[in-house]
N, C-alpha and C positions, 0 to 999 in steps of 0.2 A: 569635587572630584567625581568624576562620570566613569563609569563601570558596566560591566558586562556580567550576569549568574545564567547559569544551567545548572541543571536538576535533570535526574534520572536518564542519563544516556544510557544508552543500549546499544549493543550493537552483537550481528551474526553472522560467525566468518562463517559459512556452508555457503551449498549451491543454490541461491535465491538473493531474489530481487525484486523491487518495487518499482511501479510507471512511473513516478512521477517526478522530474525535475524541480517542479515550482507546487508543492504540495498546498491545497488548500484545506484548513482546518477550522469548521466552522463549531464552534460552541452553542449546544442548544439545549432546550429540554427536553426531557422524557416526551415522546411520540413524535415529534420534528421528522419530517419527512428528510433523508440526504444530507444528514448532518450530524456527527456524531455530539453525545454528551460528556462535560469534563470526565464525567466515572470510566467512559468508554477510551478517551483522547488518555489518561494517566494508564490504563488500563492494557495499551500499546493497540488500540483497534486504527486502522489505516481506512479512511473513506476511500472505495476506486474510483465510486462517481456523483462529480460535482453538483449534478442536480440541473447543469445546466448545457454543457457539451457532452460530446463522447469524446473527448479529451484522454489521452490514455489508455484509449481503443483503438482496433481495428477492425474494420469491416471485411469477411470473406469480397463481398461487392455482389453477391446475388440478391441480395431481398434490402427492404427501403427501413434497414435502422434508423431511428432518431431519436430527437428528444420533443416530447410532448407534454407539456403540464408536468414537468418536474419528475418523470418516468422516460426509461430507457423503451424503445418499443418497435414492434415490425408488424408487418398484417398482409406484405404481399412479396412476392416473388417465390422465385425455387430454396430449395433448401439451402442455409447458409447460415454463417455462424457470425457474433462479436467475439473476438478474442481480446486481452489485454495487452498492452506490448510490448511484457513482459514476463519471465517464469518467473516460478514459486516453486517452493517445495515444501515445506511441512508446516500447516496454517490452518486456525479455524476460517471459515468462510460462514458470512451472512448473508442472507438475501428477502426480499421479500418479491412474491413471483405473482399476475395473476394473467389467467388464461380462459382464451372462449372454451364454451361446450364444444369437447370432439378435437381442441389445437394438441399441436404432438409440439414440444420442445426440450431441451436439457439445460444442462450446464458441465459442460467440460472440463475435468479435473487433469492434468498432467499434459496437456495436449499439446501434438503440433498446431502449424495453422493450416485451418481447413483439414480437418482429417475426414481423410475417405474412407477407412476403418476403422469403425469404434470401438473394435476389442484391442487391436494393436498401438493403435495412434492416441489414444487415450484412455479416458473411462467419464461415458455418458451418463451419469445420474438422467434418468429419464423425468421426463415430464408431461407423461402422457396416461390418462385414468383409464382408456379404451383400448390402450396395450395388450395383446392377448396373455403374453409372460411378463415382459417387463414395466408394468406398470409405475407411477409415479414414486419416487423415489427409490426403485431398483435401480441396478448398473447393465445396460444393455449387453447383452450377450455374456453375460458374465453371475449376474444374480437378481432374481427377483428381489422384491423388498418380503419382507419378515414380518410385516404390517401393514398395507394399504391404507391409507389415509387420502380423501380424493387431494386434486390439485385445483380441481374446478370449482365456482364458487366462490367469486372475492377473493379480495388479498389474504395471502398465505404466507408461509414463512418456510425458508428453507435454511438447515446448518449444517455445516460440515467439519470435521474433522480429520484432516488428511495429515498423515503422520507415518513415517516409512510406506511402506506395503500397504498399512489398513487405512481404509475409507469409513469412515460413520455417520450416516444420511440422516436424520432427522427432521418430520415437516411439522410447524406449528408444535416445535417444542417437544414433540414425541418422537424419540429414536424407532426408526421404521428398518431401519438395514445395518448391519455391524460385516463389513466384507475384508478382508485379506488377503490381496494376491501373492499370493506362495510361488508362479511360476517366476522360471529364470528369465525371464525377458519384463517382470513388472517394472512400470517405470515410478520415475522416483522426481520428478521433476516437470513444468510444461507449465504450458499457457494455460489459464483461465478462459472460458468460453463460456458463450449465450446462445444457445442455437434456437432458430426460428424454422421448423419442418411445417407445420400445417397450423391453421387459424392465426391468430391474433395472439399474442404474446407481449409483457410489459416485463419491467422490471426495474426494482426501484432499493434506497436502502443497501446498497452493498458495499458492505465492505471486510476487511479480512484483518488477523491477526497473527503475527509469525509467532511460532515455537518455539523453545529450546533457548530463550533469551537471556544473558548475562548484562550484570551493573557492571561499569565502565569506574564507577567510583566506589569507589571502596573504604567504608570508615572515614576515618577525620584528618588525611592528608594524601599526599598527592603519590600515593604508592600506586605501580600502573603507568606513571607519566614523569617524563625528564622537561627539564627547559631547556630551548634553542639558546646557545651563548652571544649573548654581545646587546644583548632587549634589555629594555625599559621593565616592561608589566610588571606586577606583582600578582601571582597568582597563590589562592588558598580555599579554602575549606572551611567553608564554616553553614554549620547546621544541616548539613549536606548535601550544598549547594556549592559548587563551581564558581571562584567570584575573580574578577580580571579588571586590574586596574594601573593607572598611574603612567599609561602610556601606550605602544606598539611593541609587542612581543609573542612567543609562538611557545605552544605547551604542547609538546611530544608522544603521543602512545608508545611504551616501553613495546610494545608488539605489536608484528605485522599480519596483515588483513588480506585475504584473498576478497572474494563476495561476498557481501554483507549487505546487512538494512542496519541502519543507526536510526535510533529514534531521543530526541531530547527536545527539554523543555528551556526557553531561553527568555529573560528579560532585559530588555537595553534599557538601562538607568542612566537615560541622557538621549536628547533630540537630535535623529540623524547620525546616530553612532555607526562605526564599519569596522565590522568583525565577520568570521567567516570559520569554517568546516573546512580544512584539508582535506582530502583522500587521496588516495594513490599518489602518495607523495615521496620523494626523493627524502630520507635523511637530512633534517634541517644542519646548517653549519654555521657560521658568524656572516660569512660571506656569503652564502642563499641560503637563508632561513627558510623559504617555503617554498618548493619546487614542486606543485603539483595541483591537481584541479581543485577549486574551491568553491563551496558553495556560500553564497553571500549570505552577508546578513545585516540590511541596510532598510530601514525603515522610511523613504522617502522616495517619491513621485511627484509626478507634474503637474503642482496648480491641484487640482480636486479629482485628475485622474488615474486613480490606482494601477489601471492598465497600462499607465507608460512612467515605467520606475524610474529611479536615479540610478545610477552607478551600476544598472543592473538586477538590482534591488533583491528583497530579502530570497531566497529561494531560485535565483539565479544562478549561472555558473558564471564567474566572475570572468571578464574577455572571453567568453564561449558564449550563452545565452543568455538571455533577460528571462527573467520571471516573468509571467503572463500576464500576473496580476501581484499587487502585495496587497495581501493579504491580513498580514501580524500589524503591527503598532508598536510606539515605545510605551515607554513606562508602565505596560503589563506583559503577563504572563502568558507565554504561544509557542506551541508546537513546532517543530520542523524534522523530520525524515530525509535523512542520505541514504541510498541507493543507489550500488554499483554491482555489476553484472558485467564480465566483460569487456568491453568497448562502449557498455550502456552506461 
């Protein structure tokens, strides 16, 4: 008998969302450059970047982003920004940042794209130590930092905790700024940003973790979820884990979902199994049981290359898009992130 477990869904009906369609989760250890560790991956931290595209970036298109030796990076053109190509709203952020003697850059909290006003269109954590006021880890035109700590000097580390209103800057582990926009126009939502203003600027290691997040399971049965009528599966509970077997059938959320991130953990116990993620889905019935986008979950590619899945493959949107790459494996235990936003 071949089966399907998940463990620790998650999921956030507010205003945010996540890039990434075909998410890659790489298991590593303690110091790994662009790759989260199991503590970090159970932990709900979301890598943004792969380490090897700007994949789930955008480029304003003034200055020459790229990837370099396993670091996001710029060093010429006019002022311009990477944004992600997606909002957020209430999330710790990671980063590890480093910069020439004298470079001016940020990173952009709530932002449009491309903002041409850093007080209104966003909030610029600076990244500049020659700043006359806002030096490194203040909020441009809105607060100096509480503590200077240079930016310059080797890889640094940058954290944030963005949470309604308040912002909390922290570099290399030391809280530097505790800010709170109190005015009626504070935004509450926006793109993630990298801005490149002067010198050479890298950045490497980032990635974020949403807020406010709720179990999906709850105790030792299936309260929270109905069955689609007229299916095979047998679905239960056991040790608190999600287990789906004995066929093709569909397990319901007793409630509906605006914008969310889902995060879970999933093992296909059997080669080339297909199973899959509803979202925004029609009300299952006997006669359409699943009526809505699906994000696949299919452990099989062509011949030895992971970049050209079967069916779609794991982290695809099933008849929409293929995964880029699959990533996961059967017979162990791997990450996958839904994220919807919108039309995204």
């Amino acid at each position: 008998m071949r089966s399907f477990s998940l463990r620790q869904i998650c999921s956030i009906a507010f205003l945010f969302s996540l890039l990434l369609s075909s998410p890659r989760f790489l298991i590593a250890a303690e110091g790994s450059h662009n790759q989260l560790t199991p503590d970090q991956i159970s932990e709900g931290w979301i890598q943004l970047f792969d380490g090897e595209t700007l994949f789930g970036w955008k480029s304003t298109g003034h200055n020459n982003w790229h990837v370099e030796n396993g670091v996001i990076t710029a060093d010429t053109g006019p002022i311009g920004a990477l944004h992600t190509s997606m909002e957020f709203a209430d999330y710790e952020f990671f980063c590890e940042f480093q910069m020439d003697k004298d470079a001016n850059s940020a990173v952009f909290v709530h932002s449009l794209f491309n903002p041409q006003d850093p007080v209104k269109e966003c909030y610029e954590v600076n990244l500049c130590d020659n700043h006359p006021k806002f030096k490194t880890g203040g909020i441009v035109g809105l607060a100096p930092p509480d503590k200077f700590i240079p930016g310059e000097g080797g890889w640094k580390s940058m954290s944030l905790v963005v949470k309604g209103p308040l912002i909390k800057v922290s570099i290399d582990d030391q809280e530097v700024l505790k800010f709170a926009d109190k005015s009626p126009t504070a935004r509450k939502s926006g793109l993630l940003g990298l801005q490149k203003n002067a010198g050479k600027v890298s950045f490497r290691n980032i990635r974020l973790r949403p807020l406010l997040s709720a179990s999906l399971l709850k105790g030792n049965d299936l309260t929270g979820w109905h069955l689609v009528p007229g299916r095979k599966s047998k679905f239960s509970i056991k040790e608190g884990e999600l287990h789906v077997e004995n066929g093709r059938g569909y397990l319901e959320s007793d409630n509906q979902y605006g914008d969310f991130i889902l995060q879970s953990e999933i093992f296909s116990n059997g080669k080339h199994l297909n199973s899959g993620i509803f979202f925004r889905a029609i009300a299952g019935t006997e006669q359409n049981p699943a009526d809505g986008y699906e994000a696949q979950v299919r452990n099989q590619w062509d011949g030895d290359d992971r970049s050209k899945p079967v069916d779609f493959g794991t982290g695809g949107i099933y008849r929409r898009i293929p995964t880029r790459k699959v990533v996961s494996s059967d017979f162990e235990w791997f990450t996958m992130t839904v994220a919807a936003r919108g039309p995204q």
